[in-house]
C-alpha positions in Angstrom: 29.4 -28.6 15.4 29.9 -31.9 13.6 28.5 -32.6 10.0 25.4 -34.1 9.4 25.8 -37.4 7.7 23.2 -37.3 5.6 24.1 -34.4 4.1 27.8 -36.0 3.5 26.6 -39.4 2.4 27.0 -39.4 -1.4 24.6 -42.5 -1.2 21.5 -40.2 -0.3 21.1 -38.7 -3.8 24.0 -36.3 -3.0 23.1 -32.7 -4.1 19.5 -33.4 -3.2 20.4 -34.2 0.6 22.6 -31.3 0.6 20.4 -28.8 -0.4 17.6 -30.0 1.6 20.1 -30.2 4.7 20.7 -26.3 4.1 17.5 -25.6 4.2 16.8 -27.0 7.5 19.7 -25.8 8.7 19.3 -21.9 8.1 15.5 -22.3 8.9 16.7 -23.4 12.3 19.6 -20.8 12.5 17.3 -17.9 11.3 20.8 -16.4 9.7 23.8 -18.6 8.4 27.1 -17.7 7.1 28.5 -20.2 3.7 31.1 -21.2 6.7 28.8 -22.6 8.9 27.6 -24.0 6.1 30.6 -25.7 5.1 31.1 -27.1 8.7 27.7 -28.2 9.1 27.7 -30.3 5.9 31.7 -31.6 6.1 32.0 -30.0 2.4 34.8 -27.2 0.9 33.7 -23.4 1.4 33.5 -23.2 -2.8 31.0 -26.3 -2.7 28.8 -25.2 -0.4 28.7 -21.7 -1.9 27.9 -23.1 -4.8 24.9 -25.3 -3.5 23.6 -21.4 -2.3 24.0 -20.1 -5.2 21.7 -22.8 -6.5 19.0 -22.3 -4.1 19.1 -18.2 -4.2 18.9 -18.7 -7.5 15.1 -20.5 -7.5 14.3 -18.3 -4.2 14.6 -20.6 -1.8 17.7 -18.6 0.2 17.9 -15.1 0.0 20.8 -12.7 1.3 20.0 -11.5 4.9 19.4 -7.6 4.4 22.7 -6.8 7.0 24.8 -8.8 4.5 25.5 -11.7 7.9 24.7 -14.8 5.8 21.2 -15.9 4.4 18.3 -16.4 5.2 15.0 -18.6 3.6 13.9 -16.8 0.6 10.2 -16.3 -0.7 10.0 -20.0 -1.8 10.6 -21.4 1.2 8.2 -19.3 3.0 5.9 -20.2 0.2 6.2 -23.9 0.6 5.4 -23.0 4.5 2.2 -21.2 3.6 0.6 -23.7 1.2 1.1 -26.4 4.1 0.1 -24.0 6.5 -3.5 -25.8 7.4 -3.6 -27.7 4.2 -5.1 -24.3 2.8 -2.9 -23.3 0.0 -3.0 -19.3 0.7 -0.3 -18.8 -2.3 -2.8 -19.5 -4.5 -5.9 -18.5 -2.8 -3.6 -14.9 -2.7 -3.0 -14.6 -6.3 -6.5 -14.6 -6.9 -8.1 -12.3 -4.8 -4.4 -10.3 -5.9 -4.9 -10.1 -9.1 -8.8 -9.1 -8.7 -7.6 -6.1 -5.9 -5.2 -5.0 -8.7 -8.2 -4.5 -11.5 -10.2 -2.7 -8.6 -7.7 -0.2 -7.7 -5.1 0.0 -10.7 -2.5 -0.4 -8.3 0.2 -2.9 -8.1 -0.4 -5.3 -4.8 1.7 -7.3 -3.1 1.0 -10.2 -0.2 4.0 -10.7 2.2 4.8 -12.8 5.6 6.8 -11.5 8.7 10.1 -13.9 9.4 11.6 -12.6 12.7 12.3 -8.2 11.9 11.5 -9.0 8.6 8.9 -8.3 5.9 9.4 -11.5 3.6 7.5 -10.3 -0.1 6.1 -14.4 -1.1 3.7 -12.3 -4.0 3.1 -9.4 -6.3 0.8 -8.3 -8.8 1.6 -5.5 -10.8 -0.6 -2.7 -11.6 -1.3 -1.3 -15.2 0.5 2.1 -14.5 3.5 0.3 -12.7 6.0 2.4 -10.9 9.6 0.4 -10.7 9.4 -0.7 -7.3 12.3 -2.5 -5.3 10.5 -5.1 -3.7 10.2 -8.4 -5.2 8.9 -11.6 -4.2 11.6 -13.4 -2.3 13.2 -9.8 -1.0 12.9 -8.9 2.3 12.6 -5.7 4.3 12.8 -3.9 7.9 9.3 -5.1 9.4 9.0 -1.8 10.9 9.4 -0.1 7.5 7.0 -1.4 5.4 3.1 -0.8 5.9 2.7 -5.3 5.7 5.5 -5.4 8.4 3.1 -2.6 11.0 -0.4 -3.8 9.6 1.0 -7.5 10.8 2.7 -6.0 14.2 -0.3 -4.2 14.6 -2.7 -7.5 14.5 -0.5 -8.8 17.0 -1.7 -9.2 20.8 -0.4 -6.8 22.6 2.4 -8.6 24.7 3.2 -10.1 22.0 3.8 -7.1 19.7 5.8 -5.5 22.6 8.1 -8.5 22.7 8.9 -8.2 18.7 9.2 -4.3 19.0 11.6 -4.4 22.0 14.2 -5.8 20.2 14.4 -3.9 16.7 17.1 -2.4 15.7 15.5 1.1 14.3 17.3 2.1 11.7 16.4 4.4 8.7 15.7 3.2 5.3 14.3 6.7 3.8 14.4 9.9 5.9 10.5 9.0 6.7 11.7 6.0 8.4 10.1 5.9 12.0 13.4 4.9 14.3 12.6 5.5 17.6 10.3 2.6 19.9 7.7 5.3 21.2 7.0 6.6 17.9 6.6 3.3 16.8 4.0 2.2 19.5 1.8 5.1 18.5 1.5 3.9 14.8 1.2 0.6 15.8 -1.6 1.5 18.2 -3.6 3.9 15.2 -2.6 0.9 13.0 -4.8 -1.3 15.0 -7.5 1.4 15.9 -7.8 2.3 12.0 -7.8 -1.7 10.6 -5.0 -1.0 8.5 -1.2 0.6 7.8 0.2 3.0 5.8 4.0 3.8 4.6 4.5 7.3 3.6 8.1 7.0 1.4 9.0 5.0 4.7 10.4 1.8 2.3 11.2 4.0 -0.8 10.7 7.5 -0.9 7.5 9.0 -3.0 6.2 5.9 -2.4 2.5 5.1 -0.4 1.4 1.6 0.5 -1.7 0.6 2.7 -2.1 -2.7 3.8 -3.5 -4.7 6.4 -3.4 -8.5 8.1 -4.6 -11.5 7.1 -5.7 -14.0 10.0 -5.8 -17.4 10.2 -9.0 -20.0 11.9 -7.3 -18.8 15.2 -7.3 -15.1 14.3 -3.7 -14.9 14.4 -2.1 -13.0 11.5 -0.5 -14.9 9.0 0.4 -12.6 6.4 -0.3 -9.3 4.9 -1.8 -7.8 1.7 -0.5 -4.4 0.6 -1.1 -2.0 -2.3 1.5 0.7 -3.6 2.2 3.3 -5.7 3.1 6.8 -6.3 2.1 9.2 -3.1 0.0 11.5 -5.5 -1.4 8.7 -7.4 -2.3 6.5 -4.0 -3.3 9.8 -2.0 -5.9 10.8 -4.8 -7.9 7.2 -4.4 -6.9 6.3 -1.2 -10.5 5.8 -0.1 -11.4 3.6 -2.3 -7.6 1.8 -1.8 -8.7 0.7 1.6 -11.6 -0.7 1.5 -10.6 -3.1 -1.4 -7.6 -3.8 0.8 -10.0 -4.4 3.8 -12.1 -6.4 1.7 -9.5 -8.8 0.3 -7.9 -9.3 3.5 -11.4 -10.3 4.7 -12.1 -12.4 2.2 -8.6 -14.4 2.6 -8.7 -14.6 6.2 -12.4 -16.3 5.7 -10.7 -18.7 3.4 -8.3 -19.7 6.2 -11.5 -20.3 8.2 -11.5 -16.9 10.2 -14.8 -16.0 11.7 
């Protein structure tokens, strides 16, 4: 692999070039180590570490969840979504987020699917806030997270097998589903039922519901998810889905979805 030269040109405003080659370089890789990085760019292992560090730092790289290298971060997939159509769903999101969140009391969140994983681009929190480990820019096992199934879920069939085929299963909380079969059949009520739930499947004692947001083609996009505590969720859960339902709705209309 031989570096790019305009990434090693110092004449093409230097740091700039080099940070933007990065970026196109993991989003073609899906997963790079800071060697690869190094080689790609012609530049010392502690520089280019440092030009990651930079861009973790403002979200735009984020560690891949097996520790192999990074990925793109939350504001990188942001940037993707606000071109996504011209329609800027960030911000379409944070309002019909922060209105879901004064319906239910509950702190929301609106994620994207990158590959097996659940990429959090938004949250707003909830008056009675429980500490939660997800964070815009983290990133989660698609098939543990009620955004990851509610987006598998709105996917054609074929094309959900394909994804599901090659997941690596593997626990998160002792709820975790880890086998394909089981998996299927939650994906299958998932799409019977309009939307998906995690049981302490992410974080134990935890309860989300969420559910897909499509695009003018009807192709999910994204998904919008509320959580809390399982008591807290479980005692309103009702009324929890059909203001999910009715966001998701509302921004897959925006996106010009019939």
């Amino acid at each position: 692999m031989s570096p790019r030269t305009s990434a090693a040109d110092e004449s093409t405003s230097g740091t700039l070039a080099r940070g933007l080659t990065i970026l196109e370089f993991v989003a073609e890789q899906g997963r790079v180590g800071v060697a690869e990085i190094a080689t790609e760019l012609g530049i010392s292992r502690s520089a280019a570490y440092r030009l990651v560090t930079q861009l973790r730092d403002r979200g735009f790289l984020s560690e891949s969840s097996d520790g192999g290298g990074v990925r793109l971060g939350g504001a990188a997939v942001r940037l993707g979504l606000q071109a996504l159509g011209g329609v800027d769903l960030f911000h379409l999101a944070a309002g019909r987020l922060a209105a879901l969140v004064e319906q239910v009391r509950e702190t929301a969140f609106l994620a994207t699917v990158d590959s097996d994983e659940v990429v959090y681009v938004l949250q707003e929190v909830g008056p009675n806030a429980v500490t939660m480990t997800a964070k815009p820019g983290s990133r989660r096992p698609v098939y543990g997270t009620a955004l990851g199934k509610a987006y598998l879920a709105a996917l054609p069939t074929a094309e959900r097998e394909a994804v599901i085929a090659g997941l690596d299963l593997r626990p998160v909380t002792a709820s975790t589903i880890t086998d394909l079969e089981s998996l299927r059949r939650e994906l299958d009520a998932t799409a019977a039922r309009g939307y998906a739930i995690d049981d302490g499947e992410l974080e134990p004692e935890v309860r989300c519901i969420a559910a897909a947001v499509r695009d003018h083609r009807g192709t999910p996009i994204a998904s919008v998810s509320v959580g809390g505590p399982v008591d807290r969720i479980l005692t309103k859960e009702e009324g929890i889905v059909t203001a999910v339902l009715a966001t998701v709705a509302a921004l897959s209309r925006d996106l010009g979805s019939s």
